[in-house]
NUVEXTI-110078 format. One record per residue (C-alpha): y, z, x; residue in three letters; residue number from 1. Coordinates in Angstrom, 3 decimals. Example, Ala and Ser with C-alpha at 12.3 -4.5 7.8 and 13.67 -1.06 7.14 Angstrom:
! NUVEXTI-110078
<kero Y="-4.500" Z="7.800" X="12.300" guro="ALA" drendo="1"/>
<kero Y="-1.060" Z="7.140" X="13.670" guro="SER" drendo="2"/>
//
This chain:
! NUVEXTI-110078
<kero Y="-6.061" Z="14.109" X="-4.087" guro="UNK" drendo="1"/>
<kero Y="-7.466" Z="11.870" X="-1.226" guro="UNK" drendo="2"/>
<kero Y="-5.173" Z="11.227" X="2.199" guro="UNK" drendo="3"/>
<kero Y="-6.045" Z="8.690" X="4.583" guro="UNK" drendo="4"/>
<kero Y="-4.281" Z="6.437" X="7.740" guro="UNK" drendo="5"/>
<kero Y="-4.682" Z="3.053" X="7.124" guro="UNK" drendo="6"/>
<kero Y="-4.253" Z="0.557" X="10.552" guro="UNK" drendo="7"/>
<kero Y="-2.306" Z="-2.596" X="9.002" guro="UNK" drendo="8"/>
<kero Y="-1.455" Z="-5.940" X="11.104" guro="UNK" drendo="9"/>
<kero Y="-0.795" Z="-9.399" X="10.534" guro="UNK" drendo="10"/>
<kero Y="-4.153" Z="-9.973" X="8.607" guro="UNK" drendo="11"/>
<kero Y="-4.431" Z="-9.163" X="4.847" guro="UNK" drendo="12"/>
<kero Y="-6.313" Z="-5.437" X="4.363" guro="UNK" drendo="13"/>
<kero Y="-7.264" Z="-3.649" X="1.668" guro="UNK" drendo="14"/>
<kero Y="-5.155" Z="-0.348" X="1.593" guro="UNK" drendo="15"/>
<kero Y="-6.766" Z="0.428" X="-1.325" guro="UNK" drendo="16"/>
<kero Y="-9.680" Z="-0.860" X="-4.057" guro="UNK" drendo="17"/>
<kero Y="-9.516" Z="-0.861" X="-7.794" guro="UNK" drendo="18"/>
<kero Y="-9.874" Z="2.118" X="-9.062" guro="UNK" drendo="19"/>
<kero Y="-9.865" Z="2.665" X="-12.980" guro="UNK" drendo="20"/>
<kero Y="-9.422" Z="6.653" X="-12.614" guro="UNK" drendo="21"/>
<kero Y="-6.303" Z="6.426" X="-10.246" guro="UNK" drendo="22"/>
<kero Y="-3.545" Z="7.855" X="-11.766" guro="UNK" drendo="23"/>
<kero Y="-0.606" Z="7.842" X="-8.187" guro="UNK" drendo="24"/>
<kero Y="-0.839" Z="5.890" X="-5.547" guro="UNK" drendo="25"/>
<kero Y="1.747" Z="6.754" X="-2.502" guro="UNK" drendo="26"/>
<kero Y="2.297" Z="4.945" X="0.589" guro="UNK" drendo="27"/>
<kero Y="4.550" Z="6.081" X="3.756" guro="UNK" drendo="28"/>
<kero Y="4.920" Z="3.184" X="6.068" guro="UNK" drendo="29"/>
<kero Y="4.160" Z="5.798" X="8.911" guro="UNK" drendo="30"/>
<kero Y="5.369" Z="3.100" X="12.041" guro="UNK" drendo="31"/>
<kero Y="8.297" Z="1.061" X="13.174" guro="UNK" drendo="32"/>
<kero Y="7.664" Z="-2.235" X="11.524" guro="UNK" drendo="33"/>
<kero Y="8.082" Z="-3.713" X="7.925" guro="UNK" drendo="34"/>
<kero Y="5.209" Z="-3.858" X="6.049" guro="UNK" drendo="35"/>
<kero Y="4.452" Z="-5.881" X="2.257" guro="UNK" drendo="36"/>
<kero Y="2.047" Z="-5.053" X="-0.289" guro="UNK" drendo="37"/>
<kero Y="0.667" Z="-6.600" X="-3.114" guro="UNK" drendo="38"/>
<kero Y="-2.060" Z="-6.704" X="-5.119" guro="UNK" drendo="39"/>
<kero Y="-2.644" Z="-10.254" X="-4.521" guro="UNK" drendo="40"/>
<kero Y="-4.468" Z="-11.010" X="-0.856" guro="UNK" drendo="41"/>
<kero Y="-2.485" Z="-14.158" X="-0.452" guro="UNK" drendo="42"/>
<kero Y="0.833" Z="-14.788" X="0.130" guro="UNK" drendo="43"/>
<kero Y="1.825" Z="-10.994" X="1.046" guro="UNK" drendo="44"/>
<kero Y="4.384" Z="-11.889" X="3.606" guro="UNK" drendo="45"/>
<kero Y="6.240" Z="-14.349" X="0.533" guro="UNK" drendo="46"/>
<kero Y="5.417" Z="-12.541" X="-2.277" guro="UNK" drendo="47"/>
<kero Y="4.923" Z="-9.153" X="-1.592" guro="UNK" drendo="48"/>
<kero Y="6.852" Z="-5.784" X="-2.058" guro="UNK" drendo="49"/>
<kero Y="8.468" Z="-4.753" X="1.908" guro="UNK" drendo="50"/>
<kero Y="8.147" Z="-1.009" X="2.641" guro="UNK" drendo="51"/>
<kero Y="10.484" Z="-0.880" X="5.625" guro="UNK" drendo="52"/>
<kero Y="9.536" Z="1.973" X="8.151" guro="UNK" drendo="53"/>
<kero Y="9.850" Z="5.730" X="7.189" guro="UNK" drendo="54"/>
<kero Y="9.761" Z="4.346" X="3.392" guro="UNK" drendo="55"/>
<kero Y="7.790" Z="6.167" X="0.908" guro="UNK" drendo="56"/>
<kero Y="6.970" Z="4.731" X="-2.152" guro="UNK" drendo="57"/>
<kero Y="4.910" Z="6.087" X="-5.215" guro="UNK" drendo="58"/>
<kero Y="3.354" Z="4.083" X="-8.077" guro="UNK" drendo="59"/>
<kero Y="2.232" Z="6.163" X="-11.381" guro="UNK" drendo="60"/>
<kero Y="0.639" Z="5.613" X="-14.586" guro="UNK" drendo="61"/>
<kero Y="2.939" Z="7.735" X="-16.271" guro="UNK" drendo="62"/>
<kero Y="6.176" Z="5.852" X="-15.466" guro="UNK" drendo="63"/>
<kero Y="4.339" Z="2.546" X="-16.492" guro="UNK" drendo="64"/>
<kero Y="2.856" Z="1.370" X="-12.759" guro="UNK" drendo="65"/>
<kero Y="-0.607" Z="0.173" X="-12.705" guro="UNK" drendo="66"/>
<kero Y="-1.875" Z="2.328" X="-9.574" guro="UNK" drendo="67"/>
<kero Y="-5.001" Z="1.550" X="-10.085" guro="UNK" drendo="68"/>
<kero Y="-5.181" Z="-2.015" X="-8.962" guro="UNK" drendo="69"/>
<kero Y="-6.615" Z="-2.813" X="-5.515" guro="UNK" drendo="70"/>
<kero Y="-3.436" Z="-3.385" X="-3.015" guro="UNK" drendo="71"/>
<kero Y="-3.493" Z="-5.274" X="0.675" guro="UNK" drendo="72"/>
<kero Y="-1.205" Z="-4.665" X="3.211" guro="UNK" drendo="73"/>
<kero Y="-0.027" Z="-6.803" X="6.024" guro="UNK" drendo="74"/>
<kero Y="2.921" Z="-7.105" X="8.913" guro="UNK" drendo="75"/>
<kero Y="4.708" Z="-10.148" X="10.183" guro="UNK" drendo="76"/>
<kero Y="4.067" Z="-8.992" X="13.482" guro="UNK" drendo="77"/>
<kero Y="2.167" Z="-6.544" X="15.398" guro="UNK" drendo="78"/>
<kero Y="0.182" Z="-2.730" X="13.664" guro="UNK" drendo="79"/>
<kero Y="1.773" Z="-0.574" X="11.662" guro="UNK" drendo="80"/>
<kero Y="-0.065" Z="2.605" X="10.063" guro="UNK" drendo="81"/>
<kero Y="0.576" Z="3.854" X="6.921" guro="UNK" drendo="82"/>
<kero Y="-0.534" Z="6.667" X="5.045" guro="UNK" drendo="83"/>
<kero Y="-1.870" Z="6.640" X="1.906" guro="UNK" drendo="84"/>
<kero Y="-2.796" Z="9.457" X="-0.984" guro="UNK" drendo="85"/>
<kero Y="-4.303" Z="8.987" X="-4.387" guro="UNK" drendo="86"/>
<kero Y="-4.339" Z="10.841" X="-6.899" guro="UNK" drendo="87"/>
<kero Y="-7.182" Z="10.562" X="-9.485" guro="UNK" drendo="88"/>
<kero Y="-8.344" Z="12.077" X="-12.803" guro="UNK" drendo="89"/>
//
């Protein structure tokens, strides 16, 4: 398994790429500000899934999620860091 901080703000990033042999994908919104992901760049704020802070949530092949699709990030307002871990086969 891979664990990394990702920085997030109020421009779209990439929290993590496609990646055909991921099989989790968990994200703790590690800060004190919402933040909404989505594996669509635009519209994240509109459209996207809110992690509010403290959350943890964990997406996994086995109970149907499709982990391995790239996901962005952003915040309304200000940073927010999350932390991310992957797990791959």
């Amino acid at each position: 398994m891979s664990y990394r901080a990702v920085t997030v703000s109020t421009t779209p990033t990439i929290i993590a790429s496609y990646n055909p042999r991921r099989i989790s994908l968990t994200i703790l919104n590690y800060s004190s500000t919402t933040v909404f992901i989505s594996i669509n760049p635009t519209n994240i704020i509109s459209e996207g899934f809110p992690i509010d802070p403290g959350v943890v949530i964990t997406l996994a092949r086995e109970d149907g999620d499709n982990p391995e699709y790239a996901f962005y990030a952003q915040t309304i307002s200000g940073y927010a860091e999350l932390r991310i871990q992957e797990g791959v086969i």
